[in-house]
C-alpha positions in Angstrom: 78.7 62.7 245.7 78.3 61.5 242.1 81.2 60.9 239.5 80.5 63.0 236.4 81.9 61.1 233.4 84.7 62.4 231.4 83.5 63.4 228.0 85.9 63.9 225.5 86.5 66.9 223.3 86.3 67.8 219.7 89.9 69.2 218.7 90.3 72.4 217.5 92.9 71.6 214.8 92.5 71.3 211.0 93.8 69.0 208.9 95.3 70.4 205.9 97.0 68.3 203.0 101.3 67.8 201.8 103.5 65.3 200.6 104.1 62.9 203.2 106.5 60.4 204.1 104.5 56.9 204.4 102.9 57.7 200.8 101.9 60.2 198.4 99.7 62.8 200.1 99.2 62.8 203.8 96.9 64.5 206.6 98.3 67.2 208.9 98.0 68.7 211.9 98.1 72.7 212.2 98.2 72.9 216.1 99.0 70.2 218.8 96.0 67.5 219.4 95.9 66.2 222.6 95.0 62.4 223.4 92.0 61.3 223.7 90.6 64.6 221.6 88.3 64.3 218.6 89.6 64.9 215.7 87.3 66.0 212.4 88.1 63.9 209.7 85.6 63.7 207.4 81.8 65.6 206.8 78.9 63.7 207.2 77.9 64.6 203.6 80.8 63.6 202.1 80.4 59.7 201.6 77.8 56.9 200.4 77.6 53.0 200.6 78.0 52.3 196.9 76.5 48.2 196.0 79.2 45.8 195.0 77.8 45.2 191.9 76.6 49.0 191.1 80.4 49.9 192.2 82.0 47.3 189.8 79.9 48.2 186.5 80.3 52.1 187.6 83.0 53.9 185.2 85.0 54.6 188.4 84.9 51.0 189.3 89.1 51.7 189.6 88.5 54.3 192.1 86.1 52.8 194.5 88.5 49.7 194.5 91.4 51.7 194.8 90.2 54.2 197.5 86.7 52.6 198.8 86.4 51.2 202.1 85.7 47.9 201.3 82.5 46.2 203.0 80.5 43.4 202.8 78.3 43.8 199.8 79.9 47.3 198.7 82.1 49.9 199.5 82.0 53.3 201.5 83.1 56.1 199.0 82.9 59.6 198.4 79.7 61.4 197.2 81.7 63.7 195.0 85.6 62.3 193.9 86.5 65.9 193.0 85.2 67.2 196.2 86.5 65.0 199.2 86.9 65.1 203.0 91.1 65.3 204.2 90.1 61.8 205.7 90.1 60.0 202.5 94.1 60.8 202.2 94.8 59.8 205.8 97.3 57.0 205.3 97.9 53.9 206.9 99.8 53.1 209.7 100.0 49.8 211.9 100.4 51.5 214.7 98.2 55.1 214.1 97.9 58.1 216.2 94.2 58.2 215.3 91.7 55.7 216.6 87.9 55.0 216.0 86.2 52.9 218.8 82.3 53.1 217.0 84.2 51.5 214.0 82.7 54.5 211.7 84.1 58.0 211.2 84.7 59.7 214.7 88.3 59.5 215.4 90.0 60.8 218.2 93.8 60.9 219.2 95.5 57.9 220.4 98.6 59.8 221.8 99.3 63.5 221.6 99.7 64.7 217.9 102.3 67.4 217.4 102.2 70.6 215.5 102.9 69.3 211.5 102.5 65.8 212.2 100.9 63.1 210.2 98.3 61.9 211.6 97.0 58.1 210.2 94.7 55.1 211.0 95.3 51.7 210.7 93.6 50.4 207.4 93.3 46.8 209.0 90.5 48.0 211.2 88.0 49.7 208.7 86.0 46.0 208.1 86.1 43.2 210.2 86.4 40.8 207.0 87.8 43.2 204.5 91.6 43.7 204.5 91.6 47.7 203.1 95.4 47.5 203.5 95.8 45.2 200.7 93.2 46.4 199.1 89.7 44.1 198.5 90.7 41.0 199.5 88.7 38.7 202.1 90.8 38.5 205.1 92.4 34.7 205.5 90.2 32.5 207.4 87.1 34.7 207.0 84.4 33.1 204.5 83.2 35.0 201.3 79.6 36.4 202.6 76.9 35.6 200.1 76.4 39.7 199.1 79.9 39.7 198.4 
């Protein structure tokens, strides 16, 4: 008899936005997420990898450095800045109820998530040489790549 492996499950729930409590606007649950559940974030259409240096001549240069995920050589940012995924407000949290294990965009619930519950990631894992938490700075100890 062969063992089936467990495949996980998108989550039904939808994010919707309201002030929250870590910082400004936050991302929130309207129904219970289980763990280990997907949990849609963000549309596949709805962000690019911008250049560095096409980012930082751009006349939203203060956005993408404000609110890009910051990667070596560039940044990941939204297509459209008036038209953006609930993901781009999910706020930070060093210990997060959402987790990624492809380091990309598919999330899925670290615990259970209750009804009206923020749900966060942890900033600190978006680049492995990038600190996002702090906002663009090379992470101590890691050398400056030559794109950046």
């Amino acid at each position: 008899m062969s063992k089936r492996k467990s495949k996980k499950k998108w989550s039904k729930a939808l994010l919707y936005l309201r002030p929250s409590g870590i910082h400004g606007i936050g991302c929130y649950s309207d129904m219970p997420i289980r763990k280990g559940e997907f949990v849609r974030v963000w549309s596949p259409e709805d962000s690019e990898w911008v250049p560095l240096k096409k980012a930082h001549g751009s006349r939203y240069a203060h956005l993408y450095k404000r609110f890009g995920i910051r990667t070596t050589g560039g940044y990941w940012a939204p297509i459209d800045w008036l038209r953006i995924s609930v993901g781009w407000y999910m706020n930070h949290s060093p210990t997060p109820n959402l987790i990624s294990d492809d380091g990309d965009v598919t999330y899925y619930a670290a615990r259970d998530i209750s009804v009206d519950e923020e749900v966060t990631i942890d900033y600190s894992r978006m680049d492995d040489k990038h600190d996002n938490l702090s906002r663009d700075e090379i992470l101590p100890g890691r050398r400056r790549s030559r794109r950046s």
